[in-house]
DODRENPA-229184 format. One record per residue (C-alpha): residue in three letters; x, y, z. Coordinates in steps of 0.001 Angstrom, whole numbers, plus 500000, padded with zeros to 6 digits. Layout:
BEGIN
ALAXYZ ...
//
This chain:
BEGIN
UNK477268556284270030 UNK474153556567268114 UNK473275560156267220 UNK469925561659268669 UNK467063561631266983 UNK464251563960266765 UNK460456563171266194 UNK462686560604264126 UNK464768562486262314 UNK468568562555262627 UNK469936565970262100 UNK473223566665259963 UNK475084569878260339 UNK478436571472258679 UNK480160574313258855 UNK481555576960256934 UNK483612579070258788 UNK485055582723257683 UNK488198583849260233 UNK489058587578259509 UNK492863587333259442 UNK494891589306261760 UNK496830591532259166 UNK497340594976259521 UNK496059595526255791 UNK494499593759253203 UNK494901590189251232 UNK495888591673248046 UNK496417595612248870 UNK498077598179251223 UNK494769599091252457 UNK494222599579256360 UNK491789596529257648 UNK491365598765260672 UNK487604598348262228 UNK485656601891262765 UNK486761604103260086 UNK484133605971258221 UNK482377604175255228 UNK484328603975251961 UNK487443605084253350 UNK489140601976253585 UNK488817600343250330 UNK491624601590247381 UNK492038601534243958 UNK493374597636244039 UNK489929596570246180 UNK487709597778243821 UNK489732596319240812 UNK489854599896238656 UNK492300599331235492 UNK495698599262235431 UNK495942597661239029 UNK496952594391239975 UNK496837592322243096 UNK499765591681245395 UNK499479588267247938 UNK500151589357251597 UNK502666587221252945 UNK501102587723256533 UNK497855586554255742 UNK499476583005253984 UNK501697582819257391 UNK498344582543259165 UNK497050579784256888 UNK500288578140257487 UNK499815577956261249 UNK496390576954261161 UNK496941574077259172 UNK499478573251261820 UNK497339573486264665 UNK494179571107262970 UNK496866568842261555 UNK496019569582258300 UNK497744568781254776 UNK499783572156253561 UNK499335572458249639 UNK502960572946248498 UNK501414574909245432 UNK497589576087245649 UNK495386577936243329 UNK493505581790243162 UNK490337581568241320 UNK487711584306240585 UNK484203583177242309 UNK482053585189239631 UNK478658586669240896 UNK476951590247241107 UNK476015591986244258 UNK475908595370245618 UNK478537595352248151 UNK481351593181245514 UNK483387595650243599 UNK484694593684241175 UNK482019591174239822 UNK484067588718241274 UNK485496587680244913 UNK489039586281244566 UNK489057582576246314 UNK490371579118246066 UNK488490576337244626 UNK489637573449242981 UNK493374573330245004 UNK492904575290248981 UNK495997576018251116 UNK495063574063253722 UNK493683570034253331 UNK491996568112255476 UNK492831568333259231 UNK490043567877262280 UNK488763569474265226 UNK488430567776268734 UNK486148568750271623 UNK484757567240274310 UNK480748567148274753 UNK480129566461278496 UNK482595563269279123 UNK482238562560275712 UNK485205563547273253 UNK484221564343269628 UNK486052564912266283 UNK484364567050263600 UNK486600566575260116 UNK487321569598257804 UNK487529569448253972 UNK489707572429253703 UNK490200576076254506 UNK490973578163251909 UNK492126581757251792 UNK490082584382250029 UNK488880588200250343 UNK486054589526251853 UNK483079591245250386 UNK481744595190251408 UNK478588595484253636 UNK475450596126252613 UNK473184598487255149 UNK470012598724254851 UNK468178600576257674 UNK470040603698258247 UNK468712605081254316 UNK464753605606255132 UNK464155603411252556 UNK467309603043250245 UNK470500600599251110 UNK473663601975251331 UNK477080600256250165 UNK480274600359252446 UNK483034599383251066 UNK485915599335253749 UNK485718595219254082 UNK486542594796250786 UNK489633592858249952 UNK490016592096254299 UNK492288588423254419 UNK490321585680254961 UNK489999581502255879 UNK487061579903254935 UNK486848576888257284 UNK484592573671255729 UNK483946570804257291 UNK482410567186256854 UNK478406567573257715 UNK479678565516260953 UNK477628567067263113 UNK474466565481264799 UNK472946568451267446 UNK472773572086267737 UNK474772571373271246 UNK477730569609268749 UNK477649572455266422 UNK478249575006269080 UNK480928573141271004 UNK482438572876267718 UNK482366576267266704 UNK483902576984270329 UNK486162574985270026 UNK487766576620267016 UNK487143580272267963 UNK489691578894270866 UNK491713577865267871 UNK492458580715266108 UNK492684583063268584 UNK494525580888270690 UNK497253580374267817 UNK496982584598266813 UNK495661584265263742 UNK492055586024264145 UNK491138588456266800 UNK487553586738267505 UNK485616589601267971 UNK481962587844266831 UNK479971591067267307 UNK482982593291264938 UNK482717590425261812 UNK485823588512262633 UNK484652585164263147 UNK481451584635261209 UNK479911581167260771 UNK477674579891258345 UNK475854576397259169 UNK474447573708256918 UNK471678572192257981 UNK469843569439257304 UNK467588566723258185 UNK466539562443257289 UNK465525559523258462 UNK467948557593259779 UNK469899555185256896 UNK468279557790254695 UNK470530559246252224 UNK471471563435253371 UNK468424565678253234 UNK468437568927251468 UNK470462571581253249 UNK469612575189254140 UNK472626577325254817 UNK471930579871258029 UNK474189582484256906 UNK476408584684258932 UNK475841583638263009 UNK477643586403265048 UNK477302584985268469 UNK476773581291270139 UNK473542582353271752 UNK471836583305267825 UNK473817579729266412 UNK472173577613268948 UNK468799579432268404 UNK468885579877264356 UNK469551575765264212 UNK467342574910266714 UNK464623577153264696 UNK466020575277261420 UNK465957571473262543 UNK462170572278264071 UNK460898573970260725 UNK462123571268258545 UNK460740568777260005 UNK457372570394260366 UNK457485570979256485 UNK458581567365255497 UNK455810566026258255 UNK453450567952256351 UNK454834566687253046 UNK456533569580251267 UNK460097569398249975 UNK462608571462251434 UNK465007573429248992 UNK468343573978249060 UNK468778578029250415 UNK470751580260251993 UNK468608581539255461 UNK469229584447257551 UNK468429584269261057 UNK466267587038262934 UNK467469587220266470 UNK464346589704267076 UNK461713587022265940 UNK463437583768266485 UNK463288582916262990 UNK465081581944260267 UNK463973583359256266 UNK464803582515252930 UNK467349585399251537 UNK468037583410247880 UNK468223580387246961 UNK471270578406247246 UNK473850578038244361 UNK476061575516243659 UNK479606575601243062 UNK479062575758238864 UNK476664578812239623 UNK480093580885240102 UNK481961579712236988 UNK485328579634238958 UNK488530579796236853 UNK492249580871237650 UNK492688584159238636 UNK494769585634235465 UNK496519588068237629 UNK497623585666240322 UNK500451583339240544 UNK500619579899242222 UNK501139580474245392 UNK504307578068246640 UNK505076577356250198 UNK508679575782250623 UNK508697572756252939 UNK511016575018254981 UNK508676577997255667 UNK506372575431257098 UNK509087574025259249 UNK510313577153260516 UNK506631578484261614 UNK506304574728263664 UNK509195575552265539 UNK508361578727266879 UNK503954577531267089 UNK502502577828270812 UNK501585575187272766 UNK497710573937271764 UNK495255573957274189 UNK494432570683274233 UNK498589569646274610 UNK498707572346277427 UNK495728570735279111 UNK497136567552279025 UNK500309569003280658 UNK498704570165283009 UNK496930566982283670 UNK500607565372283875 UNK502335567906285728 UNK499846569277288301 UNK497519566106288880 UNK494754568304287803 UNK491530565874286992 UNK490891566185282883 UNK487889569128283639 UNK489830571692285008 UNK492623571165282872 UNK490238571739280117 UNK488011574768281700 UNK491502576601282528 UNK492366576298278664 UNK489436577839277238 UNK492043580981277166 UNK495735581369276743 UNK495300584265279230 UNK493550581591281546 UNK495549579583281324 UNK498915581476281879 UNK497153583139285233 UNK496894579692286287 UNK500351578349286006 UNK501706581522287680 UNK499630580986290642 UNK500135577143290673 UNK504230577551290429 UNK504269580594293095 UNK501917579038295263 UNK502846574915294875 UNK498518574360295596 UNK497748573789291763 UNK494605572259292979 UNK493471574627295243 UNK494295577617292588 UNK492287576107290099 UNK489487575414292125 UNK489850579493293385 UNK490295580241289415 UNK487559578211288508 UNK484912579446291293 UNK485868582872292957 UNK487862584456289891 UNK485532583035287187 UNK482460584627289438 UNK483631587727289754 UNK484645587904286093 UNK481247587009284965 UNK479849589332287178 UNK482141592454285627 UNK481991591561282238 UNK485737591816282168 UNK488551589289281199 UNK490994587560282692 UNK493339590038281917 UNK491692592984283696 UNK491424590923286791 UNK491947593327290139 UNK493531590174292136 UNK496973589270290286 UNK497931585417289543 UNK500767586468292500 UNK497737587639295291 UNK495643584231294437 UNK498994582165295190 UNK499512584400298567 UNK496024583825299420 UNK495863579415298832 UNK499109579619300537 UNK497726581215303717 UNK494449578600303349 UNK497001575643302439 UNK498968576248305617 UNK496174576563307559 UNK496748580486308603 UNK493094581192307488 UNK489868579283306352 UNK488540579262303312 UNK485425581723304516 UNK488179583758305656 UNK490089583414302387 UNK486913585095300905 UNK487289588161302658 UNK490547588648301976 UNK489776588300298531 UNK487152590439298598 UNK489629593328299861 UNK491802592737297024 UNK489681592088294697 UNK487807596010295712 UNK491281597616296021 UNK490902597903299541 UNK494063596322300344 UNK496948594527297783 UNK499079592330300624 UNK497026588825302059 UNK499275589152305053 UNK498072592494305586 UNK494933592025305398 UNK494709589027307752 UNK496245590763310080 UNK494190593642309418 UNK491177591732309803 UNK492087589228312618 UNK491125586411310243 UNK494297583990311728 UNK492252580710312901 UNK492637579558315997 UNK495855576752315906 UNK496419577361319844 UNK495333573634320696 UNK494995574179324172 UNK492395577210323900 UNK490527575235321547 UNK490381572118323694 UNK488732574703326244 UNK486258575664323763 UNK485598572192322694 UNK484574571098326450 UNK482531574000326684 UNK480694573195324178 UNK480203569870325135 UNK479154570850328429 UNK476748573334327052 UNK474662570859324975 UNK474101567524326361 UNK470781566966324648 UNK472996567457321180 UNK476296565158322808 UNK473029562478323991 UNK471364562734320074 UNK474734562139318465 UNK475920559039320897 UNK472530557924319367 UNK473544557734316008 UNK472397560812314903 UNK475305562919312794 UNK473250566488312491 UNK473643566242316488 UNK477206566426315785 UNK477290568949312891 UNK475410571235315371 UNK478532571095317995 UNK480534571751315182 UNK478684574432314409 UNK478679575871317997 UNK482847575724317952 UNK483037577653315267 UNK480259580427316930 UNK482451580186319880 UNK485637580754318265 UNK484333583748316198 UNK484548581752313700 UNK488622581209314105 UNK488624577786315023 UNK490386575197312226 UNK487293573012311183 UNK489377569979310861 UNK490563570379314145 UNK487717570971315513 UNK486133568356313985 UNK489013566031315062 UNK489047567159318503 UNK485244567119319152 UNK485066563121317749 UNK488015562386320501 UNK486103563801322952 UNK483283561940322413 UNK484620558965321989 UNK484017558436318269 
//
């Protein structure tokens, strides 16, 4: 498919991707990586490189590397390289940010996701572990900047990808997509708004054929809302300046969320800028074939394996296997309700509509649903079986949803919600009805099917609202003939 062009320009987009590792302390120290403490209180002699110390791998934070290149079906370097990434800044320590350059971890390796009906594949170069840098803060100082050290020397990936991308919608599903990743797999914690999953997106644009433009680098997106804003912002400045005939150069942008805007913060560097070279302190780090092995066996089902599964096993259609994968909590309320209730269809469709809506509404997850994956199997039972209908089923809900009640039956019962099944009282209703509203029985004999939706509609005000539908429906068309 031919990528979308605007005011004739075809955008190109990559991604740089920095996934705070879930370790308890840091890449190369004992150091807590703990989020909250006061400034400077985190960071130890090893972080800010003071003499005499040396740097110690964390075996934690290369087990996490491990299963990430697992998941993306990446390449696993059996030996890879620490380098020293030299530049000077306030919030670095050392000088120097420990990294790998010239031989990553983890090689290669994609990311799928679908775009509407449309699946996509976005290809990574590498991810490569390295440490992260203090925090500079600038507005709490009347004037000055202060310097917080505490981040210092936290495990991270650094994600890179191919510049496969062709629209801001793309780049976001992508960037999704692999927030699902890692925390799906346990590897990162996720939390945008705390630092944990910060992305960085190259952007560029050209003429189609053209060869790539010069990229801007949008540095440090925190949420998908300020992503899909910052590139939008991007791809519409850079055209405006090449329509207008300036150049664009290469930078690195920070987005203003307040403004809408995107700003120059330096200009960009390229990879000799930093005058890499091995870290003397650091080792090769080796991963035996056998480590690898070992963490494959024991890796968690993917989400996109789990949603084919459930595609397989519960006849699910390909969207709500996907939309019920989006989180491994999701997706494990689902399967409990679907194997205690046998509807798998109906519970998704409850999951996906009632549940989702009330979550939204709360601003709570999954997990701190009221109404357990056992209560929503009770409940599509008692629809499935025809005890209740499904604007009964809402009530119920409702009352355990509120804590007004925790057993369906109950409630039901409670509530007199049971529809009418009693055949013979509803055929009484039904020719009652029918006697009631010849001009509606005359209109639909005449072809005209809101005439019958109306008696329909009178059963059910008859029956308090008890009636089965179906039956209704079924018994009303017999009557008439139809």
């Amino acid at each position: 498919m031919s990528a979308k062009l605007i005011h004739g320009y075809e955008v190109v987009i990559g991604f740089e991707t920095h996934t705070q590792l879930a370790t308890h302390s840091k890449i190369f120290s004992r150091a807590s990586t703990a989020f909250g403490a006061e400034p400077n209180t985190q960071a130890c002699a090893v972080d800010l490189a003071l003499p005499g110390t040396l740097p110690v791998m964390n075996r934690e934070a290369v087990a996490c590397a491990i299963k990430l290149g697992l998941a993306l079906g990446s390449h696993i370097a059996p030996k890879s390289i620490f380098a020293r990434k030299n530049y000077f800044y306030p919030d670095l320590p050392k000088g120097y940010q420990i990294s790998q350059f010239e031989i990553p971890v983890v090689q290669g390796g994609e990311v799928s996701f679908f775009l509407g009906d449309e699946q996509k594949t976005v290809r990574l170069v590498r991810a490569h572990l390295e440490e992260d840098a203090g925090k500079s803060l600038h507005e709490e100082f009347h004037g000055m900047s202060g310097i917080d050290l505490n981040r210092a020397g936290t495990p991270l990936l650094e994600i890179v990808t191919e510049p496969d991308m062709r629209s801001t919608e793309e780049a976001v599903a992508y960037a999704k997509e692999l927030h699902k990743i890692v925390t799906w797999i346990g590897i990162c914690d996720g939390n945008m708004q705390e630092g944990s999953f910060r992305c960085d997106a190259n952007v560029s644009v050209r003429k189609p054929g053209q060869p790539l433009g010069t990229r801007r680098e949008i540095k440090n997106l925190n949420s998908f809302k300020f992503m899909q804003q910052a590139i939008d912002y991007e791809i519409r400045w850079q055209i405006e300046e090449l329509e207008d005939g300036r150049a664009i150069e290469q930078a690195t942008v920070l987005f203003n969320p307040d403004t809408g805007e995107t700003r120059a913060m330096r200009t960009k560097e390229d990879a000799a800028d930093y005058r890499y070279f091995p870290d003397p302190d650091l080792p090769p780090l080796v991963i035996a074939p056998e480590w690898v092995e070992s963490t494959r066996a024991q890796m968690t089902e993917l989400p996109r394996a789990m949603a084919a599964r459930f595609v397989q096993d519960y006849g699910l259609p390909e969207y709500d296997a996907t939309t019920l994968t989006q989180s491994k909590a999701m997706a494990a309320y689902f399967e409990a309700a679907a194997r205690a209730s046998g509807q798998a269809k109906l519970a998704s469709n409850w999951i996906m509509g009632e549940v989702s809506r009330r979550l939204n509404t709360g601003e709570i997850g999954i997990e701190q649903a009221p109404v357990s994956a056992q209560q929503l199997a009770a409940l599509v039972q008692r629809i499935a079986d025809g005890t209740i209908s499904n604007n009964a089923a809402k009530q119920v809900f409702d009352a355990l949803w509120t804590g007004e009640a925790s057993d369906v039956d109950a409630v039901i019962e409670a509530k007199g919600l049971k529809q009418m099944n009693d055949s013979g009282a509803l055929e009484k209703i039904v020719d009652e009805v029918i006697a009631a509203n010849p001009d509606n029985v005359a209109q639909f004999k005449a072809g005209k099917d809101k005439a019958f939706n109306a008696l329909v509609g009178q059963v059910m005000k008859a029956s308090k609202g008890k009636a089965n539908p179906q039956q209704a429906t079924d018994l009303l068309r017999a009557r008439l003939g139809a």
